[in-house]
C-alpha positions as a LaTeX table, in Angstrom:
\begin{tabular}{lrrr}
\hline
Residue & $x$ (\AA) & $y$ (\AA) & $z$ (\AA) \\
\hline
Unk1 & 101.99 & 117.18 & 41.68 \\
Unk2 & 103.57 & 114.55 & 43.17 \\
Unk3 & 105.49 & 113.59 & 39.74 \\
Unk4 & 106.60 & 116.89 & 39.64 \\
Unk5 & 108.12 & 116.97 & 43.22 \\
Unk6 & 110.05 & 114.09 & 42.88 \\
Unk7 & 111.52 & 115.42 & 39.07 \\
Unk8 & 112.48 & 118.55 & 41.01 \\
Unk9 & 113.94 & 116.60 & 43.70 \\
Unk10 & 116.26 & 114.67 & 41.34 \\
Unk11 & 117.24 & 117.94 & 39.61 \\
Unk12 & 118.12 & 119.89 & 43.13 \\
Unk13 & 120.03 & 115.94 & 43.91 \\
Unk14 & 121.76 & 115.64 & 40.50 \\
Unk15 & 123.24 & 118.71 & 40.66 \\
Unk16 & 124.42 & 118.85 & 43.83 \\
Unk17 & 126.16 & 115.29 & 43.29 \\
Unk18 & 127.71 & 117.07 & 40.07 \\
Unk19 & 129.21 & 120.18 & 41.77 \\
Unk20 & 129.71 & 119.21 & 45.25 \\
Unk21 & 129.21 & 122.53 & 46.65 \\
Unk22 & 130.66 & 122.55 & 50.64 \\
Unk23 & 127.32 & 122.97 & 52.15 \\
Unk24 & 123.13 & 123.23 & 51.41 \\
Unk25 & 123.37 & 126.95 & 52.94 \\
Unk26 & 122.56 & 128.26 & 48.95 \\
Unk27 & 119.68 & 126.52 & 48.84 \\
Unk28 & 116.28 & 128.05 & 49.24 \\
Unk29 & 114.41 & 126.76 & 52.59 \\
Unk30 & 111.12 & 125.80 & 50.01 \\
Unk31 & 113.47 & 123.69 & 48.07 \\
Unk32 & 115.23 & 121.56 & 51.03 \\
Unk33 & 112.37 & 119.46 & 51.71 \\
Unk34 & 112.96 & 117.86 & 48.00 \\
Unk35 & 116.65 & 117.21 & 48.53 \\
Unk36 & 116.98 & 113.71 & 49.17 \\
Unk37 & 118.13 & 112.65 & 52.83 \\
Unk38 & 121.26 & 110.74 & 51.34 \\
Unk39 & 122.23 & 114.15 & 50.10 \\
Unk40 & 121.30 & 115.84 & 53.28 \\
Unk41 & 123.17 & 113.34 & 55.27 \\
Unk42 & 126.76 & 114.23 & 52.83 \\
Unk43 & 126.50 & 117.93 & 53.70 \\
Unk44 & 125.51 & 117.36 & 57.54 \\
Unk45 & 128.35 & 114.96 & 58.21 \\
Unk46 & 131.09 & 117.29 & 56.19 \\
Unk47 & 133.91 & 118.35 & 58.27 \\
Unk48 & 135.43 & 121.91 & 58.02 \\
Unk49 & 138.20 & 119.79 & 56.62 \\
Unk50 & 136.01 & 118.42 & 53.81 \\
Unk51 & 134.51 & 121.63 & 53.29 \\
Unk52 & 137.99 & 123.20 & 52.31 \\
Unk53 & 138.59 & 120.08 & 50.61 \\
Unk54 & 135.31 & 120.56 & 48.37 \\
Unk55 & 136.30 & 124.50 & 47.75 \\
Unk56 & 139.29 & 123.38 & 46.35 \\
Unk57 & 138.11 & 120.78 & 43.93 \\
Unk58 & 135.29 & 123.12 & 42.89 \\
Unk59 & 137.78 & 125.96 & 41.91 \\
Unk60 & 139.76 & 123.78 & 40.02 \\
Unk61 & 136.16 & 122.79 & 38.38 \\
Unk62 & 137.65 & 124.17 & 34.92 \\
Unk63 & 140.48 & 121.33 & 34.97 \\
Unk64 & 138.18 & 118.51 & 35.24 \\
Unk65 & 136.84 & 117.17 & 32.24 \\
Unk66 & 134.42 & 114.91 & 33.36 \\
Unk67 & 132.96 & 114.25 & 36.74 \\
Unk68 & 135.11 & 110.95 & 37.20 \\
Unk69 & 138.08 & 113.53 & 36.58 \\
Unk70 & 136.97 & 115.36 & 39.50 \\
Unk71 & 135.98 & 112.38 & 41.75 \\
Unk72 & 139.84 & 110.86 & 41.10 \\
Unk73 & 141.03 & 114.31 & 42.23 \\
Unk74 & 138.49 & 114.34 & 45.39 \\
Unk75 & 139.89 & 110.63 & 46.36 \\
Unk76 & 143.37 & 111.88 & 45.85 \\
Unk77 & 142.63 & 114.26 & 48.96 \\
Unk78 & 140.58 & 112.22 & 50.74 \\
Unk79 & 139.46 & 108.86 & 50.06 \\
Unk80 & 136.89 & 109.11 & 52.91 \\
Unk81 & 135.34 & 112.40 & 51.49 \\
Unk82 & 135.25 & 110.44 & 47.81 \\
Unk83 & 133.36 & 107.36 & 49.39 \\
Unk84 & 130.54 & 109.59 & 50.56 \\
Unk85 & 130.71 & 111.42 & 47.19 \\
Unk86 & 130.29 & 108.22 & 45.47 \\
Unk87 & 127.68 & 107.51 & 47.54 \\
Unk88 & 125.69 & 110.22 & 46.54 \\
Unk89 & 126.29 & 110.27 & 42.98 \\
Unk90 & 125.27 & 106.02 & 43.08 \\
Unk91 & 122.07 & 107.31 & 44.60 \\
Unk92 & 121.09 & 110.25 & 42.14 \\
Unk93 & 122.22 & 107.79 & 39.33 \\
Unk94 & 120.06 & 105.20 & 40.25 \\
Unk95 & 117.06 & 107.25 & 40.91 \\
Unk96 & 117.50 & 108.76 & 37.19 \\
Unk97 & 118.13 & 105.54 & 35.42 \\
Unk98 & 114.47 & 103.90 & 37.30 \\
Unk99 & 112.70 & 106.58 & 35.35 \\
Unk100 & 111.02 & 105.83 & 32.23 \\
Unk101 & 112.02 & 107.28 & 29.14 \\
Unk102 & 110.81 & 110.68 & 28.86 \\
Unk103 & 110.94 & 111.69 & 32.42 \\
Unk104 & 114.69 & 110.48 & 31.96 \\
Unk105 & 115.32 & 112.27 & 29.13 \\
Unk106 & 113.30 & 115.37 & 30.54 \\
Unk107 & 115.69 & 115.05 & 33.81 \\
Unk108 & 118.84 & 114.89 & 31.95 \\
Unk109 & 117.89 & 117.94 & 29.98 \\
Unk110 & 117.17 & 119.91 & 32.68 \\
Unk111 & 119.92 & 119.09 & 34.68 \\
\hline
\end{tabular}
């Protein structure tokens, strides 16, 4: 059970690191508990500034090829807002690459 909560955790984490959406308001109230706090920290401490900011980067998804791509764009706008962002993605990075093998893979997969 446990092993299973923290694979969904890093799944709801990666992908929230990936697509930066501008706040956790999508996400089901079951599945906030699993959200990391470093993630849950980004979205609590975004300004309506870096909300617009995040909107705009995610509607211009399509021109990014890569998420560095979109990270150099996100620092172009605000360096402060692409610190935390970094942050974030650092965290969800690390916690993937500490898994073994298979759960890695399995994570990767999935996400």
């Amino acid at each position: 059970m446990m092993r299973t909560a923290i694979i969904a955790s890093l799944c709801i984490a990666y992908s929230l690191a990936f697509v930066l959406p501008a706040s956790m308001s999508g996400i089901p109230e079951e599945y906030k508990e699993f959200v990391p706090e470093v993630v849950q920290n980004f979205y609590k401490d975004l300004t309506p500034e870096d909300k617009q900011i995040l909107r705009s980067i995610g509607e211009n998804h399509a021109q990014y090829p890569n998420i560095d791509a979109a990270l150099n764009a996100l620092k172009e706008k605000s360096e402060k807002l692409h610190a935390k962002a970094v942050e974030v993605r650092n965290y969800v990075k690390s916690k993937i690459d500490s898994l073994g093998p298979d759960a890695k893979a399995f994570v990767e997969e999935v996400c």
